[in-house]
TORLUM-321795 format. One record per residue: residue in one letter; x, y, z of N, C-alpha, C in turn. Coordinates in pm, whole numbers, padded with zeros to 5 digits, always signed. Each point is the difference from the previous one (the first is absolute). Example, Ala and Ser with C-alpha at 12.3 -4.5 7.8 and 13.67 -1.06 7.14 Angstrom:
BEGIN
A+01319-00569+00780-00089+00119+00000+00090+00120+00000S-00035+00105-00072+00082+00119+00006-00077+00109+00073
***
This chain:
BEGIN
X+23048+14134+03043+00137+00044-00001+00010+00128+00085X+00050+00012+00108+00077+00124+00106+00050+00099-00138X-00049+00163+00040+00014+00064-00055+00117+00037+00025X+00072+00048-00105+00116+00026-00021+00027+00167+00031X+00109+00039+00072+00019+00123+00078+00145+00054-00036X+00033+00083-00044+00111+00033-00036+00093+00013+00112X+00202-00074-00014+00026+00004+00111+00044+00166+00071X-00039+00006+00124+00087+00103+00036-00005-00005+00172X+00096+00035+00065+00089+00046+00141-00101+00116+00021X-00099+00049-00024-00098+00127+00094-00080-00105+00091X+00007+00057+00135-00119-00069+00041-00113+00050+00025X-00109-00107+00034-00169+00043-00006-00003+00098+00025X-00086+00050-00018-00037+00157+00008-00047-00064+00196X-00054-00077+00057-00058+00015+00117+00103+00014+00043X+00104-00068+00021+00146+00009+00080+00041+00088-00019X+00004+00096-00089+00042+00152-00007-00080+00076+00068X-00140-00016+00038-00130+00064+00036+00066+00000+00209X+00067-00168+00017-00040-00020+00123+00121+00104+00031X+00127-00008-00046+00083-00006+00015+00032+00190+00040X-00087+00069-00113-00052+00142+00030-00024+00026+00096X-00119-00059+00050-00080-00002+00131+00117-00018+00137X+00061-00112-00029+00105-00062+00146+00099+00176-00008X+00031+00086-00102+00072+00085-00027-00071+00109+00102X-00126+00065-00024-00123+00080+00056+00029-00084+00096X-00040-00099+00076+00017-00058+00130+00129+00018+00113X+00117-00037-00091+00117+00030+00028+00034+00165+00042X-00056+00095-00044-00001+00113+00021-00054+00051+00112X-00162-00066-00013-00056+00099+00119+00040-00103+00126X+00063-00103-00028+00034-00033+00133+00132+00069+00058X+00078+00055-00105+00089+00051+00052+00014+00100+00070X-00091+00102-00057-00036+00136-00009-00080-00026+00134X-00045-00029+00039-00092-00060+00149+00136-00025+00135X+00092-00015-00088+00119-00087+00120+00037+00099+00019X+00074+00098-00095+00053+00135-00003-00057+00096+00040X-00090+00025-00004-00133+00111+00110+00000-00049+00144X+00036-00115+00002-00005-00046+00121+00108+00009+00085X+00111-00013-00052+00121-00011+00057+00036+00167+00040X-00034+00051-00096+00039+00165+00030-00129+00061+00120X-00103-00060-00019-00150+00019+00108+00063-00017+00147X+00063-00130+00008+00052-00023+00076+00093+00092+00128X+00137+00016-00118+00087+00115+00051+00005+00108-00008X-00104+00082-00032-00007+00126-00007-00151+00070+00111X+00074+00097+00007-00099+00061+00120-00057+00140-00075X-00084+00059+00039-00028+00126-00026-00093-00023-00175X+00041+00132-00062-00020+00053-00099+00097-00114-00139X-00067-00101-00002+00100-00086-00100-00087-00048-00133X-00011+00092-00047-00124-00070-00130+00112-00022-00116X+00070+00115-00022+00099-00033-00095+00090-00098+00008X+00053-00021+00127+00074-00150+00028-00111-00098-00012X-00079-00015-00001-00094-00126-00012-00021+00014-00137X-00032+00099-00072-00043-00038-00179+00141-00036+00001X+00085+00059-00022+00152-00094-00052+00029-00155+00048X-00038-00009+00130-00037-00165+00027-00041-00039-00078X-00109+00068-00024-00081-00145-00074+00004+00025-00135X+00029+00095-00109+00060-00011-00097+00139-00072-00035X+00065+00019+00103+00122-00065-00005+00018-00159-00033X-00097-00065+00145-00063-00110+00000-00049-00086-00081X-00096+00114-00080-00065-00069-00126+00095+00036-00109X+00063+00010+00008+00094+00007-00173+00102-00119+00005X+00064-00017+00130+00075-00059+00064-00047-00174-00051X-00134-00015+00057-00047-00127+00023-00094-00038-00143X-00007+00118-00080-00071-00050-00099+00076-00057-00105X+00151+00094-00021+00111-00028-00039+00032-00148+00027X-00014-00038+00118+00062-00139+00040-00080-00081-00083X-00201+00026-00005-00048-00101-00025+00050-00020-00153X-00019+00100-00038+00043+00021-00182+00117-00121-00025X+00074+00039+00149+00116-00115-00126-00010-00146-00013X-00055-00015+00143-00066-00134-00004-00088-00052-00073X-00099+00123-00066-00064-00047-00050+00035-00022-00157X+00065+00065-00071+00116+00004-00119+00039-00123+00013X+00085-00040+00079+00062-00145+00010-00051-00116+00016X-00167-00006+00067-00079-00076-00006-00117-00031-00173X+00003+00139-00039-00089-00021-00155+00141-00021-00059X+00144-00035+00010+00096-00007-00102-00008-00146+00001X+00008-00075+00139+00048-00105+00018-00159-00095-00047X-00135+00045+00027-00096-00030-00102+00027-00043-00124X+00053+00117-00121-00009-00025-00091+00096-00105-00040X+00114-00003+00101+00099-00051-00095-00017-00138+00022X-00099-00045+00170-00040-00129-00014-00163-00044-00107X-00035+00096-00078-00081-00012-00049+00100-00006-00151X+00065+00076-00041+00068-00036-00128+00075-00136+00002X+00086-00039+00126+00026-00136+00007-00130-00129-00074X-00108+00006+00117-00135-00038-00065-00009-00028-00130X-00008+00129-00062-00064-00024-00099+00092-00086-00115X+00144+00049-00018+00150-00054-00088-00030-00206+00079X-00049-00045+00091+00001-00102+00045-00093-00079-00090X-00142+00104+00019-00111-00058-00035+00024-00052-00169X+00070+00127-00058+00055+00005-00149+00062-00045-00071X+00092-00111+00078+00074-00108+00028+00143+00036-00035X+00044+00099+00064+00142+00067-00017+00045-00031+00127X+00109-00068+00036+00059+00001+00096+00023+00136+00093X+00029+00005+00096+00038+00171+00095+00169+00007-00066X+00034+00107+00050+00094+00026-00020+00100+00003+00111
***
């Protein structure tokens, strides 16, 4: 008999793990674009315009991944709570 798991909408801990990671990823790629873009147009003495690049960058783009990634572990669970109310023999709603 398949062990029995209490239901719930969290998902795996790995998909939260990857999903962290794509977040850290999402960042320093940003933060890389934004150092770059200001590297670019600036001449001389520009260190402070380049840390604000790339802080900017990375808050910017990590922000983005976050929401995607929110909406991707939401839409997980809720096709995993579907799942399980199926398996349980409750119709969806």
């Amino acid at each position: 008999m398949p062990e029995q798991r209490p239901l719930s909408a969290i998902p795996p801990v790995a998909a939260r793990v990857i999903a962290f990671v794509a977040i850290l990823l999402g960042g320093l790629a940003g933060g890389l674009i934004g150092y770059a873009l200001v590297d670019i147009q600036c001449e001389g003495d520009c260190a402070a315009a380049r840390g604000i690049g790339l802080l900017t960058g990375a808050v910017v783009c990590a922000a983005g991944m976050a929401i995607v990634g929110v909406l991707a572990l939401r839409a997980m669970g809720e096709w995993r709570e579907i799942s399980d109310r199926e398996q349980a023999g409750h119709a969806p709603r």
